[in-house]
C-alpha positions as CSV (number, residue, x, y, z in Angstrom):
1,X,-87.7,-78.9,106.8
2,X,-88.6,-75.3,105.7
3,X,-84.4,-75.0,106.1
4,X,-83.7,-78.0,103.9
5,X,-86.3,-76.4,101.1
6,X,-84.4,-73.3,101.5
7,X,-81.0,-74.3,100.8
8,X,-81.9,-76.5,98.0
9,X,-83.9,-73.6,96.2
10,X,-80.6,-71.5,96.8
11,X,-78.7,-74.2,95.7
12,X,-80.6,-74.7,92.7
13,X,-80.4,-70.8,91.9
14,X,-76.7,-71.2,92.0
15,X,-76.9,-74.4,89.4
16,X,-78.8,-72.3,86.9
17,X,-76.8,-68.8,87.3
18,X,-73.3,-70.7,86.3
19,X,-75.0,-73.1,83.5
20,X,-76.6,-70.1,81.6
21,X,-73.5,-68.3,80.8
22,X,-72.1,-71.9,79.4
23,X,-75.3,-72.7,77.2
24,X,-75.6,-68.9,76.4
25,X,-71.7,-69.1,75.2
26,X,-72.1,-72.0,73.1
27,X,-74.9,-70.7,70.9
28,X,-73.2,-69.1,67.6
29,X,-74.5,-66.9,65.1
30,X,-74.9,-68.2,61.6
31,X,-72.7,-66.1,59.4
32,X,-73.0,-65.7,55.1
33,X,-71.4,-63.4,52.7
34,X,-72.2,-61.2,50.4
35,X,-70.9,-58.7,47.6
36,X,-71.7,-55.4,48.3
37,X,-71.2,-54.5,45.2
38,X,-74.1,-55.7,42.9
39,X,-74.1,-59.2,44.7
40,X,-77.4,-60.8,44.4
41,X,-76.9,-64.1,46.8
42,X,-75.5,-65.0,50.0
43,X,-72.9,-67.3,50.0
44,X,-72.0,-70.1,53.0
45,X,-68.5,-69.0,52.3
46,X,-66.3,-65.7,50.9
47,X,-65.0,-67.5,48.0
48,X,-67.7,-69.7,46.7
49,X,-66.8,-71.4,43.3
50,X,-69.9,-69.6,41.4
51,X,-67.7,-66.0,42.1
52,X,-64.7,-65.0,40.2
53,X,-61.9,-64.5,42.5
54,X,-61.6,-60.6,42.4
55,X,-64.9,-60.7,44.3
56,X,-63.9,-63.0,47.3
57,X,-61.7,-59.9,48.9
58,X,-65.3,-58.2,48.5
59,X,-67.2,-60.0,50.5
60,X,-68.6,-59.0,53.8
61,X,-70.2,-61.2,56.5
62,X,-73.7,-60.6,57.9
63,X,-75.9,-62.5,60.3
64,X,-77.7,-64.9,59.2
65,X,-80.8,-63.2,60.8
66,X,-79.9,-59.8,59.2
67,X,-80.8,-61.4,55.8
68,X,-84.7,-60.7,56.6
69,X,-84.1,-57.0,57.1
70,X,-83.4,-54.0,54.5
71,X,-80.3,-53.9,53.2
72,X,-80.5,-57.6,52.9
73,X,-83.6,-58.6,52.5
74,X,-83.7,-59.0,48.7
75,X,-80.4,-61.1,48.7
76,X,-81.1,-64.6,47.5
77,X,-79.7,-68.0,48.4
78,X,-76.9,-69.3,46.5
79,X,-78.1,-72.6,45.3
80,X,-74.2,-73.7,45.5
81,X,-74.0,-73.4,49.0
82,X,-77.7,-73.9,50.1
83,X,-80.8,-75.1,49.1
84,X,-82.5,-78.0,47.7
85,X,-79.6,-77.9,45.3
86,X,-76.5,-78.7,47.4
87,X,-73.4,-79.2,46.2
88,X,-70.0,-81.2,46.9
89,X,-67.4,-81.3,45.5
90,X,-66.1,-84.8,44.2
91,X,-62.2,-85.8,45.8
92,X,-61.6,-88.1,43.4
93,X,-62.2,-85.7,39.9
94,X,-62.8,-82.1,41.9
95,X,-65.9,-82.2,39.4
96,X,-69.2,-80.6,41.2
97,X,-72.0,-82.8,42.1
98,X,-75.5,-81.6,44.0
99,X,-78.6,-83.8,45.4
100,X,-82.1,-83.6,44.3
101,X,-84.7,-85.8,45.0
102,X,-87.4,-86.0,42.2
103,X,-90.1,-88.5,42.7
104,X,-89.3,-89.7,39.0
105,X,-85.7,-90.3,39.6
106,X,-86.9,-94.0,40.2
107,X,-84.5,-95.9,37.9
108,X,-82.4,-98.5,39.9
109,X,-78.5,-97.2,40.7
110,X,-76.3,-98.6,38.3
111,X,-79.2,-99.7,35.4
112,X,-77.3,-100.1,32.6
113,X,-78.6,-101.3,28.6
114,X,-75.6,-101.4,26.6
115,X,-76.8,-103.5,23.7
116,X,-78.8,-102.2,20.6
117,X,-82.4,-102.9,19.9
118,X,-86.0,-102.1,21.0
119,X,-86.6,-102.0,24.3
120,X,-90.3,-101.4,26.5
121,X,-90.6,-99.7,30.0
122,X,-92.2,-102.3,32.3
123,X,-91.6,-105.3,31.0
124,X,-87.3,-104.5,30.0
125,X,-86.3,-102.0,32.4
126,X,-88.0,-99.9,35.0
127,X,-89.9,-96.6,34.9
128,X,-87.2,-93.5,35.8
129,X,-84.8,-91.1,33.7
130,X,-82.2,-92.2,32.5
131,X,-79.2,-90.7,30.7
132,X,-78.2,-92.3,27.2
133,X,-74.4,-92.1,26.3
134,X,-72.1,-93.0,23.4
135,X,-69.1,-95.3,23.6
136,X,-67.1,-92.5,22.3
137,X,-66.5,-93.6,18.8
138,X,-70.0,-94.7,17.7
139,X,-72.9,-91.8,17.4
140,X,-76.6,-93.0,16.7
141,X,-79.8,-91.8,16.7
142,X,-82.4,-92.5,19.8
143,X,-86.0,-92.7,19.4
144,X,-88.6,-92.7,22.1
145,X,-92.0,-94.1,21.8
146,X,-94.9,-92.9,24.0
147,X,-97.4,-95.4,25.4
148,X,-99.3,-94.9,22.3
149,X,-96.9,-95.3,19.8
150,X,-96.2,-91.7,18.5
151,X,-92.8,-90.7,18.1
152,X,-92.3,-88.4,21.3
153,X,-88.4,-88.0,20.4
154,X,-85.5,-88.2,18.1
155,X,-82.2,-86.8,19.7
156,X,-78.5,-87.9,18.0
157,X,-76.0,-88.9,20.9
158,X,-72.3,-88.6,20.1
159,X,-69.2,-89.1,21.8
160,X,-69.9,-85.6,23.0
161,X,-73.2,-85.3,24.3
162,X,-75.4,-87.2,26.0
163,X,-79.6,-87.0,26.6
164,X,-81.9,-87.6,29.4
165,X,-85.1,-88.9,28.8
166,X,-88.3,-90.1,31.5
167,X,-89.9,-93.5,31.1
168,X,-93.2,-94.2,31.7
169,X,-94.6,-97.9,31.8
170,X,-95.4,-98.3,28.3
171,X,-93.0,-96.1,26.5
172,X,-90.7,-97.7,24.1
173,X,-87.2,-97.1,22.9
174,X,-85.0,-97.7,20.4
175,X,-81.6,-97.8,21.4
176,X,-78.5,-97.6,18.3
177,X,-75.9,-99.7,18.1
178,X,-72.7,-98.0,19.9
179,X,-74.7,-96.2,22.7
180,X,-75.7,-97.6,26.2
181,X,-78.7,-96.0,28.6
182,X,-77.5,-96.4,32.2
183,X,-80.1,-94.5,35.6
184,X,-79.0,-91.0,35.9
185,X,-76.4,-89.7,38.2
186,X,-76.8,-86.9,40.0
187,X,-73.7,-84.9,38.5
188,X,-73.9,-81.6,36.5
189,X,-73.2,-81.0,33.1
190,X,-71.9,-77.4,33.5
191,X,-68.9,-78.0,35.5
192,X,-67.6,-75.1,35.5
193,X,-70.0,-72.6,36.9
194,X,-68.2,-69.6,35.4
195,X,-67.5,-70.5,32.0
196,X,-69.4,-70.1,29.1
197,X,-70.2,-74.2,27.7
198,X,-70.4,-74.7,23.7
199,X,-73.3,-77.2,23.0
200,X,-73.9,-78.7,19.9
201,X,-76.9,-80.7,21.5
202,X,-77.8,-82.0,24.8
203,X,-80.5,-82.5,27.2
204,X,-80.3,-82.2,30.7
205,X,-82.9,-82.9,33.4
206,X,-83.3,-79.1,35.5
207,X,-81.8,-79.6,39.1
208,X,-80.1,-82.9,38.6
209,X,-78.5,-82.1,35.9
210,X,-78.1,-78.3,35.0
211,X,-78.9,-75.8,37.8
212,X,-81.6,-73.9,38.3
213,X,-80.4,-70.0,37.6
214,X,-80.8,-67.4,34.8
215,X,-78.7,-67.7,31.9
216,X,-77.7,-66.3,28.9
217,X,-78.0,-68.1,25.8
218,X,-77.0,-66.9,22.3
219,X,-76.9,-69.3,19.2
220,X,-73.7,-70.1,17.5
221,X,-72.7,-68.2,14.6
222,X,-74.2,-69.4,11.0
223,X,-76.3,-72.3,12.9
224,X,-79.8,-72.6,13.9
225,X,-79.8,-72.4,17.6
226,X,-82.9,-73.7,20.1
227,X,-83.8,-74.3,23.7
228,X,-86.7,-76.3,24.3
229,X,-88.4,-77.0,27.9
230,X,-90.6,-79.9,28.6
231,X,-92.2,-80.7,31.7
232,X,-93.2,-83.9,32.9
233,X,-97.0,-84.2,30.4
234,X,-95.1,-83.0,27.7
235,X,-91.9,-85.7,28.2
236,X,-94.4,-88.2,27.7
237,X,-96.2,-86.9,25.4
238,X,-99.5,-85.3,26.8
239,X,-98.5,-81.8,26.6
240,X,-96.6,-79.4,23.8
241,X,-93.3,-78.4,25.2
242,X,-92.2,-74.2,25.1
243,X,-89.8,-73.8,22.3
244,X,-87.3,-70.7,22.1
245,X,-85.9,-70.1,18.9
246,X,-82.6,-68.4,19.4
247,X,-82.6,-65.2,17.6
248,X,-79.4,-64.0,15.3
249,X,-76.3,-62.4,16.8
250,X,-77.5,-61.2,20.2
251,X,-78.1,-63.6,23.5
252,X,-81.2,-63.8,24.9
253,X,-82.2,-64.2,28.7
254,X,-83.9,-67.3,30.2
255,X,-85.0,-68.0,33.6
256,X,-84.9,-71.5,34.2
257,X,-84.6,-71.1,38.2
258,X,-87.4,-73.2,40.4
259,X,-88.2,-75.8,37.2
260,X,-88.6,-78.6,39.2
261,X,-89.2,-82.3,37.2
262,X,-88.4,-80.1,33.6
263,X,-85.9,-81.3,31.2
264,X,-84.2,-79.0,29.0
265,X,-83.1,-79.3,25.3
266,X,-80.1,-77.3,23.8
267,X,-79.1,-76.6,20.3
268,X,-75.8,-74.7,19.0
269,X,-76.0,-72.9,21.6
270,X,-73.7,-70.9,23.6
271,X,-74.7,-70.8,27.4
272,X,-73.9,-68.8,30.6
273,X,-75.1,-67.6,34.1
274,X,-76.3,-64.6,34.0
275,X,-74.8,-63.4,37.1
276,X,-71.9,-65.3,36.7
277,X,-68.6,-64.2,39.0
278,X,-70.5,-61.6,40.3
279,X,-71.7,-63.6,43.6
């Protein structure tokens, strides 16, 4: 017996000795990139689409694990590669898309009002944000109604803009001929991540809509230009919102990283990443 107990110990011995090179082999280290020179983020890949490509030959891989050690430690996620913001690019339109989950995206996929009149959360369509268009030839002015009644706000949608408002139950709107409201997608307005976008006026919700990162913003020559953040009490109206008035002839940096459930308002504006191409 003590024989038997023996030879299956030794046998059991031999088991683990060959099995720990196999599990030990199939572990791998998690590599990123980064630009040595003046890069602020780590990157899932050498030639991430945020980067212009003179940086891409740049880049040198790390481990993963290295990233919470000096000379790495103050290196920041790339919110196109990682994150809460994750990105994908669309195969049908190569257009970039990223998920977000915000517990007042509740408007039904694929809501659509597409006839003109006055409509009440509730009782004609659900509570959510939703993003109003133009048909492309029509342009009208939309006006939303808090629970209240006071005019919360007037935005003008064209054929080339569009504005995202939240609904409460309660809050009313008034919806001009020409322009539909359909649930918002989860596709950014910005594109391209390394140009610098011309808006006349839009609204974006943050994350969903327009990434969270720096930019610079500088108003459009002989206009007045304006960015205007509201979070969630003052979208419906139980809060004042933080204006920026764009100042004359020089751009201006805003931080508008980490603004979860914030929407943000744009007038004749020019706007950019800060760290654009950089990586």
């Amino acid at each position: 017996m003590q024989k038997l107990i023996s030879a299956l110990c030794l046998i059991f011995c031999l088991v683990m000795l060959c099995c720990a090179p196999i599990a030990l082999g199939e572990e791998s280290e998690s590599i990123v990139y980064y630009n040595p020179d003046s890069g602020k983020y780590y990157h899932a890949k050498p030639d991430c689409e945020t980067m212009s490509s003179e940086y891409h030959a740049l880049m040198q891989p790390i481990s993963e694990d290295e990233l919470a050690w000096e000379p790495y430690s103050f290196l920041k996620r790339c919110m196109h590669c990682f994150g809460r913001e994750q990105w994908f690019k669309k195969p049908e339109d190569g257009t970039m898309e990223f998920h977000y989950e915000s517990n007042y995206a509740t408007a039904p996929e694929g809501f659509l009002l597409d006839k003109a009149g006055d409509y009440t959360c509730g009782s004609d369509f659900p509570a959510g944000i939703y993003t109003i268009h133009s048909d492309g030839v029509n342009q009208g002015e939309v006006c939303v109604y808090a629970t209240d009644g006071r005019l919360l706000h007037t935005f003008v949608v064209t054929g080339r803009n569009s504005a995202s408002f939240y609904f409460s139950d309660g809050m009313r709107l008034t919806l001009p001929e020409g322009l539909t409201m359909q649930a918002m997608i989860h596709v950014a307005r910005f594109q391209t991540v390394l140009e610098v976008t011309d808006i006349t006026s839009a609204r974006y919700f943050m994350l969903l809509e327009c990434p969270g990162r720096k930019y610079c913003v500088q108003r459009k020559p002989g206009e007045e230009g304006s960015l205007i953040l509201y979070n969630m009490d003052a979208e419906m109206g139980n809060a004042e919102p933080q204006y920026f008035i764009l100042p004359q002839d020089q751009p201006v940096t805003i931080d508008l990283s980490g603004l979860y459930n914030y929407f943000v308002e744009l007038h004749n504006c020019l706007i950019w990443y800060t760290d654009a191409g950089v990586g």
